[in-house]
C-alpha positions as CSV (number, residue, x, y, z in Angstrom):
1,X,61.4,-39.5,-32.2
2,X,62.5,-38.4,-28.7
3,X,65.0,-41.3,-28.1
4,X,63.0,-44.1,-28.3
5,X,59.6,-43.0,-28.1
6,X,57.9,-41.8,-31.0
7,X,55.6,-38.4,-30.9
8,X,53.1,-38.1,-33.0
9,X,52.6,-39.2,-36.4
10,X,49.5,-41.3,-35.2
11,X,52.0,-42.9,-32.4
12,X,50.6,-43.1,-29.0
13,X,50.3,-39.6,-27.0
14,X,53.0,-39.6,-24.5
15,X,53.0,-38.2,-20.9
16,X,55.9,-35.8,-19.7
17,X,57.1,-34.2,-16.7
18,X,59.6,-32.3,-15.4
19,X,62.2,-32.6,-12.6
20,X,62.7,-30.1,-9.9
21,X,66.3,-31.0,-8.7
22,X,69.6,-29.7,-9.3
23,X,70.5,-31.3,-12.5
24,X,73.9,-30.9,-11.0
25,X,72.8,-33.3,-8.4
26,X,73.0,-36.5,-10.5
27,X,72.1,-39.3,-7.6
28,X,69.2,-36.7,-6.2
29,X,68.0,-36.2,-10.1
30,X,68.0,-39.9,-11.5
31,X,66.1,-40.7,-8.6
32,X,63.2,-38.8,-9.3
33,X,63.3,-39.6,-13.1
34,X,63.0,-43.3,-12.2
35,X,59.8,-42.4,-9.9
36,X,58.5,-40.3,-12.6
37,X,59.0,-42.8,-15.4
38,X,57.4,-45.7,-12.7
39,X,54.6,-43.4,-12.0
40,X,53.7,-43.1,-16.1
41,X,56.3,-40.2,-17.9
42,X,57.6,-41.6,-21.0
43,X,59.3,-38.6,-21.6
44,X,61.1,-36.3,-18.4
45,X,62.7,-32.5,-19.0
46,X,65.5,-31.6,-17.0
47,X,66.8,-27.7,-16.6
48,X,70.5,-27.2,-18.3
49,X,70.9,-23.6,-17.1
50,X,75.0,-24.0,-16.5
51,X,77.7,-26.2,-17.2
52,X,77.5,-27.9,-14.5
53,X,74.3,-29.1,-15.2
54,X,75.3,-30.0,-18.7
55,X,77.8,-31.9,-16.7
56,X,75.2,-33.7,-15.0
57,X,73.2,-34.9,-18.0
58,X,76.4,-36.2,-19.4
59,X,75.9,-38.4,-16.2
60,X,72.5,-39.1,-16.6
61,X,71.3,-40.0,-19.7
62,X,73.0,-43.3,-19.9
63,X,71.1,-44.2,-17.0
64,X,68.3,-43.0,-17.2
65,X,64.8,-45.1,-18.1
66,X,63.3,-42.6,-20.4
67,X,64.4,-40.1,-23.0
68,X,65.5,-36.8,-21.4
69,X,64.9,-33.4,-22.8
70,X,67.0,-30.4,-22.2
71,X,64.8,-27.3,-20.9
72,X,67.1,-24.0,-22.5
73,X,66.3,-20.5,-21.2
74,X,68.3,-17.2,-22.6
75,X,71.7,-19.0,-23.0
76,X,72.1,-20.8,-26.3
77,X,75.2,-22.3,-25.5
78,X,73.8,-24.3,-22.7
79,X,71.8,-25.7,-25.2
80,X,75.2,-27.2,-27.5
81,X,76.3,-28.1,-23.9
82,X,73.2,-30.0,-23.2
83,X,73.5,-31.8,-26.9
84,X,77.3,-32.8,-26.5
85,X,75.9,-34.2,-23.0
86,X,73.6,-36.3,-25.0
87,X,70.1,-35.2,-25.0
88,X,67.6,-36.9,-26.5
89,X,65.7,-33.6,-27.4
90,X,65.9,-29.9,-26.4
91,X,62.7,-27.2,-25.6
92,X,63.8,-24.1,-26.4
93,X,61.9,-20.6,-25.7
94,X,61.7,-18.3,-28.5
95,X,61.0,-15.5,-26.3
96,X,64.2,-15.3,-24.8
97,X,66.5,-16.6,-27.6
98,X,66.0,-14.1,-29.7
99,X,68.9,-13.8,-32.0
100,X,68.4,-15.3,-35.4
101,X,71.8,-16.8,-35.6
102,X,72.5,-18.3,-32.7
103,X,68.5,-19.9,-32.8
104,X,69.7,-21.3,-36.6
105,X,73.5,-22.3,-35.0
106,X,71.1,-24.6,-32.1
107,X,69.2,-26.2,-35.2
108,X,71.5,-27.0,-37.8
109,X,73.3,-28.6,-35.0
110,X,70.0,-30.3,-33.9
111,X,70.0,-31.2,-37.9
112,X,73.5,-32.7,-37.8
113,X,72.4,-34.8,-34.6
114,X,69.0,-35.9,-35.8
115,X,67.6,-34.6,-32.4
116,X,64.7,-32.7,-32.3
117,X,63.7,-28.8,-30.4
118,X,60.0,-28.4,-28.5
119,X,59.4,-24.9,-29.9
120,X,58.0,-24.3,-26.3
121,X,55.7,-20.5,-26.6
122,X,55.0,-19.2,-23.2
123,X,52.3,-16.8,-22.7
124,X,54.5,-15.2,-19.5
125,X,57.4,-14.8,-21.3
126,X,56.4,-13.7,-25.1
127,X,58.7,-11.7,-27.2
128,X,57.9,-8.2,-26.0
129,X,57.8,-6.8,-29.8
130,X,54.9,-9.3,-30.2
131,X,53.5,-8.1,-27.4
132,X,53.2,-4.7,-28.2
133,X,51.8,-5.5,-32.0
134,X,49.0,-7.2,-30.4
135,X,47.4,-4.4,-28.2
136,X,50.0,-4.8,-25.0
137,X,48.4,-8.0,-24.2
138,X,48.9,-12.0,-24.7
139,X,46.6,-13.3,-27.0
140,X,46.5,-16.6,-29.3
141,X,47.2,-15.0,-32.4
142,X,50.2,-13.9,-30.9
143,X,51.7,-17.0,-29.3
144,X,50.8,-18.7,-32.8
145,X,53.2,-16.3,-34.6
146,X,55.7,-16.5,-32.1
147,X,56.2,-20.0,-33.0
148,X,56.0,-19.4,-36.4
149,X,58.9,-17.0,-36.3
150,X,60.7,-19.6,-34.9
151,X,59.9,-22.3,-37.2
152,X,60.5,-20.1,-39.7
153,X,64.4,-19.7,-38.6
154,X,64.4,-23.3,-38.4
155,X,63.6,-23.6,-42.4
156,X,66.4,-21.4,-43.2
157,X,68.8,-24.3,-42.3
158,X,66.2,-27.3,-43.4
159,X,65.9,-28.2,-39.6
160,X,61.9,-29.7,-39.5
161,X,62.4,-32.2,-36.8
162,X,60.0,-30.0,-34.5
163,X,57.0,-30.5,-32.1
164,X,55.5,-27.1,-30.9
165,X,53.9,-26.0,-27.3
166,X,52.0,-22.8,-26.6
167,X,51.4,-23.0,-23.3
168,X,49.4,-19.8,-21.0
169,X,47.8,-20.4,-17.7
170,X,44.4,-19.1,-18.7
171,X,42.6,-21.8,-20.0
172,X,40.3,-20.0,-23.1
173,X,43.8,-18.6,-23.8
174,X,45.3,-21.8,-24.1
175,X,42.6,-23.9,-25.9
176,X,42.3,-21.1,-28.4
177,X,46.3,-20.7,-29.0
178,X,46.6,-24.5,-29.5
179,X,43.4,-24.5,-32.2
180,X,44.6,-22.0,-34.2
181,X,47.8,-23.4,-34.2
182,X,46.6,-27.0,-35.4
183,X,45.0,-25.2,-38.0
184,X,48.3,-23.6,-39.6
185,X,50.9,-26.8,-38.6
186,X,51.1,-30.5,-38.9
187,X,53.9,-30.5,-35.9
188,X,53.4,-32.4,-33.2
189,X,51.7,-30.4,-30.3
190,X,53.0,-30.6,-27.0
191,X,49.9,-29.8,-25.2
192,X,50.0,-28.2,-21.3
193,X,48.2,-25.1,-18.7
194,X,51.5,-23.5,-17.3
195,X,52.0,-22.6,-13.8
196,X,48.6,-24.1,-13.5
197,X,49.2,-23.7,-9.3
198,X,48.8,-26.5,-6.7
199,X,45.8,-29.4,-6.5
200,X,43.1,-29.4,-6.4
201,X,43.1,-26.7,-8.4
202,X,45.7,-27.3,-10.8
203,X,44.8,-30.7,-11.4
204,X,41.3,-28.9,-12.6
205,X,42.7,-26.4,-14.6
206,X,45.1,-28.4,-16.5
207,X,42.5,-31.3,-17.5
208,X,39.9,-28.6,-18.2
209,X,42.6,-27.0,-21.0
210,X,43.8,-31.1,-22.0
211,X,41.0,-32.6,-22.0
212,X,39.1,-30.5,-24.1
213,X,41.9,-30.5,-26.9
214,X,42.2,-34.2,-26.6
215,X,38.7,-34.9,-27.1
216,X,39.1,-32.5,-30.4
217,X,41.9,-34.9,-32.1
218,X,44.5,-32.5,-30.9
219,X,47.6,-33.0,-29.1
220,X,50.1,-35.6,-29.8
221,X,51.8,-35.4,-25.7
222,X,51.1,-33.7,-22.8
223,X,52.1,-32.1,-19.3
224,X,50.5,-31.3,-16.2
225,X,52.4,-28.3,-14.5
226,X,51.4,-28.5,-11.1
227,X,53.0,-27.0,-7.9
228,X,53.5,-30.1,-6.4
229,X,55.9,-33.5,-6.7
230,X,56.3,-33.8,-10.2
231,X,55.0,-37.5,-9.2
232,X,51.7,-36.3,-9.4
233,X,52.1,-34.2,-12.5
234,X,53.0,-37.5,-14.3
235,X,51.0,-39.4,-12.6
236,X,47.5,-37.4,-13.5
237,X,48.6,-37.4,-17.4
238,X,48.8,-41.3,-17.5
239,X,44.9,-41.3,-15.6
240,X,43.7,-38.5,-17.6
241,X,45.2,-40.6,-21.1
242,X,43.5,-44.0,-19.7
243,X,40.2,-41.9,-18.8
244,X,40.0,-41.0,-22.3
245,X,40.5,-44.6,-23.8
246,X,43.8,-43.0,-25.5
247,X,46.3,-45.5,-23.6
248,X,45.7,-48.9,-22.6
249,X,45.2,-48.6,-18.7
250,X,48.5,-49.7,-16.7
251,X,47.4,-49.2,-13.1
252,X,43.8,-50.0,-11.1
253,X,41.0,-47.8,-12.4
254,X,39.2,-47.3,-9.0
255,X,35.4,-46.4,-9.3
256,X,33.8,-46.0,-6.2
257,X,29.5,-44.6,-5.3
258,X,29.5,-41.0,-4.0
259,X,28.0,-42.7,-0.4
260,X,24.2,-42.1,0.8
261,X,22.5,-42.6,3.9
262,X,22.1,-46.7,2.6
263,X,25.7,-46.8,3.1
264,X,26.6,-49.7,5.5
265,X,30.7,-48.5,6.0
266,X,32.4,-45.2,5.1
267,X,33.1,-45.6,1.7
268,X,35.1,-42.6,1.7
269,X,37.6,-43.5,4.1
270,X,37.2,-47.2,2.2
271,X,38.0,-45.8,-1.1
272,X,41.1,-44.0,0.0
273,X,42.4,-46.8,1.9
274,X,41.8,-49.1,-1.3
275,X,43.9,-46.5,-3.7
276,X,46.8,-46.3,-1.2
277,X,46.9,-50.1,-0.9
278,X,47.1,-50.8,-4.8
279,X,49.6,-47.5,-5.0
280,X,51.6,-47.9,-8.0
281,X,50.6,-51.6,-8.9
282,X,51.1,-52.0,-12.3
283,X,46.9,-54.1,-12.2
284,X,45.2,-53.0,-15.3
285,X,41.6,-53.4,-13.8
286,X,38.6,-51.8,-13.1
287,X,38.3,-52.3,-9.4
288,X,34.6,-50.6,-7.3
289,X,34.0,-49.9,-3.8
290,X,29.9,-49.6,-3.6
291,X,28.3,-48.4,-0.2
292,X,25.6,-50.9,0.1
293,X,24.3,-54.2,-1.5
294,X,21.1,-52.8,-2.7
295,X,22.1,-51.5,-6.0
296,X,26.2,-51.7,-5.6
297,X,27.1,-54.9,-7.6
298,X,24.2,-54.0,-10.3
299,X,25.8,-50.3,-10.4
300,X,29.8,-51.7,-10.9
301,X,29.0,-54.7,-13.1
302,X,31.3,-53.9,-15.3
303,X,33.7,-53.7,-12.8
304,X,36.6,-56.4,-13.0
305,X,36.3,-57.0,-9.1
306,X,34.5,-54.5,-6.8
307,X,33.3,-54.8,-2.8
308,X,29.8,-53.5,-1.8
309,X,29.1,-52.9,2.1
310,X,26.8,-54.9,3.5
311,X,26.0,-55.4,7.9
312,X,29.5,-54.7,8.9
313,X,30.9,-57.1,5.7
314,X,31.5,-56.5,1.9
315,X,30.2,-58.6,-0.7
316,X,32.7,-59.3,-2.5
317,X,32.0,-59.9,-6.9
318,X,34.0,-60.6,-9.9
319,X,32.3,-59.1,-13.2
320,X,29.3,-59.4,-11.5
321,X,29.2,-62.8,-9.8
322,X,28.8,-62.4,-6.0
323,X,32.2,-64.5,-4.8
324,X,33.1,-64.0,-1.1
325,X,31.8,-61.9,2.1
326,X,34.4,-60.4,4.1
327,X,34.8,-58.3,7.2
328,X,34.8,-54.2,7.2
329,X,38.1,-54.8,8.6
330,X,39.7,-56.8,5.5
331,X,37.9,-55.4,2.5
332,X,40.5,-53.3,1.5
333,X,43.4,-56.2,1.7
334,X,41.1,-58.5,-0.1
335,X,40.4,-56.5,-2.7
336,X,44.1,-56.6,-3.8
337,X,44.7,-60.1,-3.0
338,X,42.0,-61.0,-5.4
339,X,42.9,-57.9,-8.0
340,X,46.1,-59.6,-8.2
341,X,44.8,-63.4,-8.4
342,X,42.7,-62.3,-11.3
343,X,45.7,-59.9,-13.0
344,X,47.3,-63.4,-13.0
345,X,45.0,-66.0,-13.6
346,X,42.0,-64.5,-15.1
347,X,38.7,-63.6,-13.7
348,X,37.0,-67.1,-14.8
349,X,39.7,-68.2,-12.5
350,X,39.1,-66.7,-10.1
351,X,35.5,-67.6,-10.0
352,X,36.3,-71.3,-10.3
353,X,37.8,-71.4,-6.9
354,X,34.8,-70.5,-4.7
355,X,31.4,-71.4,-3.7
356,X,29.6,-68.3,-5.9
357,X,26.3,-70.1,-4.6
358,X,26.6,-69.8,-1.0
359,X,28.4,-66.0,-1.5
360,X,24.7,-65.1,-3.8
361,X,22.7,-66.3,-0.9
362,X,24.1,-64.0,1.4
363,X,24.1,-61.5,-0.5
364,X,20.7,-61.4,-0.8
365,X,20.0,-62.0,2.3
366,X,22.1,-58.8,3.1
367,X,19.8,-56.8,0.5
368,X,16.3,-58.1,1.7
369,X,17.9,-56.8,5.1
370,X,18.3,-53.5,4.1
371,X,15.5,-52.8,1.9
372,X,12.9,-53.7,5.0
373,X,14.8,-51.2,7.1
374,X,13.8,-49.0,4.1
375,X,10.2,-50.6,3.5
376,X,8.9,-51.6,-0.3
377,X,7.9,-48.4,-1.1
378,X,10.8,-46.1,0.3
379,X,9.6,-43.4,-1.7
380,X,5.7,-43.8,-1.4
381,X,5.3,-43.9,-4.9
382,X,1.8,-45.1,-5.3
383,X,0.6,-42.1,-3.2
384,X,2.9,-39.9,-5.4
385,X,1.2,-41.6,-8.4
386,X,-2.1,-40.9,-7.3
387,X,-1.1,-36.9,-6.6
388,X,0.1,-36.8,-10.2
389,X,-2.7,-38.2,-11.7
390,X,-5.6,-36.1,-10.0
391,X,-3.2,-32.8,-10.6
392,X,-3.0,-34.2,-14.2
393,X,-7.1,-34.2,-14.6
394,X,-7.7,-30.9,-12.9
């Protein structure tokens, strides 16, 4: 248990982040820990690198909406600072705490507390003895026993109240290290790509390493380091855990078509506008912004409520059910008007209120539009037919 939120033992996997003020700087820090937490962290890690940072967290915890965790590098007394400050948990790095007794002082008083340590391996900063045993190079066998070495100081008090990270920023490296280390401990693993670098690019590297451990059953919470507002760090876990089916969705799920030349608006541009307009909107549905009404509805059935483009209008449907034409212009604001319509009243609901009839006819009028542009056989497949067949009998 970090706080109040439980870490695995078949409990839901959590999403963390970290924040890059001054802990010192209590206002500046609790108000990005209440963005993070809105954005999707259940759990936020907060540096205690001096006292007056410890100070801070004294400060903060009370008020803060999620558990905190207290990140510890080389000074061990910063981390009994950061426990009599209150911390819900602490993430120490074995490579730079390296004396036995003050790593066993930091968990028997962790014991006594009934908080626990993130045993957090980092592949830039390994114990340099482990290093050299394994050929002058980082490799998964020696981030594994790193973290062993460090549980194993932890049994010498009876402290077991661990989840474990071995975190590198090459991806095979990663993977590897975490599946060799599910295969020697039942901890919790704290899964994450370090200093995977700024999006695009981080975002890719960090859901290539999380994704693939997460669709092998391992991981029990994650991280997204990115150089970038830790906003979107927390934000990409919560998507990437809803992606996956392994948290019940909290926000829209936006689909949208890659566009074509059928394409009646910008979809693009439509798309974008729709995800800034529903933001942070706590609207747990599947929401789809098609490019034309040809195959757009059939394409986003599923869809709780989606818009597809028609002759300078969207057709607007609810699971299915063609229900409104709107403007180009207003798409986008009545997409969320009637997201949040069916959020509260239910789609049936918000079927009920309209003429579906009229909003079909339309519809199809917009389609038979469109595919006479295109003609009946766009694709000339009866010629194309024929050229198979007498290739075929040659």
């Amino acid at each position: 248990m970090v706080g109040n939120v439980p870490v695995g033992g078949g409990a839901p996997i959590t999403v963390q982040s970290m924040t890059i003020t001054k802990t010192a700087d209590v206002e500046g820090t609790l108000q990005q820990i209440y963005a993070l937490a809105a954005a999707g962290a259940d759990i936020v890690r907060c540096t205690c690198n001096e006292i007056a940072a410890a100070e801070g967290l004294a400060q903060i915890i009370p008020r803060s909406p999620v558990p905190i965790v207290a990140d510890i590098h080389h000074q061990y007394r910063m981390a009994l600072a950061a426990l009599d400050a209150g911390v819900q948990c602490l993430r120490l790095n074995p490579g730079n705490i390296r004396k036995p007794e003050h790593i066993k002082l930091v968990a028997q008083e962790c014991k006594d507390r009934g908080i626990p340590i993130r045993i957090g391996v980092n592949g830039g900063s390994l114990d340099p003895k482990l290093y050299e045993k394994y050929g002058g190079r980082v490799t998964p066998e020696a981030m594994v026993e790193s973290a062993q070495q460090e549980l194993a100081y932890f049994e010498e008090v009876g402290f077991d109240n661990v989840k474990i990270s071995v975190k590198a920023s090459s991806v095979p490296l990663m993977i590897e290290a975490y599946r060799q280390l599910a295969d020697v401990t039942d901890h919790p693993l704290h899964l994450g790509v370090t200093e995977a670098g700024p999006p695009p690019v981080g975002l890719l590297k960090g859901t290539a390493g999380l994704a693939t451990l997460l669709a092998e059953g391992i991981g029990d919470t994650i991280r997204y380091s990115l150089t970038a507002d830790p906003v979107e760090e927390a934000r990409a876990g919560r998507q990437l855990l809803e992606a996956l089916g392994l948290r019940e969705r909290k926000n829209v799920d936006l689909i949208a078509c890659p566009s074509c030349g059928r394409a009646e608006i910008d979809v693009i541009q439509i798309a974008q506008d729709a995800m800034a307009a529903f933001g942070d909107r706590e609207i747990p549905l599947q929401v789809a912004v098609m490019g034309c009404v040809v195959n757009g509805p059939g394409e986003a059935r599923d869809a709780d409520i989606g818009i597809a483009a028609g002759n300078k209008r969207g057709h607007l449907f609810v699971k299915g059910r063609n229900v409104a034409v709107v403007p180009e212009d207003e798409m986008v604001s009545a997409l969320v008007e009637w997201a949040e319509f069916i959020h509260a009243h239910g789609a049936e609901a918000a079927i009920a209120r309209v003429d579906t009839a009229k909003a079909e006819r339309e519809a199809e009028r917009d389609r038979a539009v469109l595919l006479a542009e295109q003609g009946d056989d766009a694709n000339q497949s009866e010629q194309r037919v024929d050229l198979i067949r007498k290739r075929a009998s040659l």
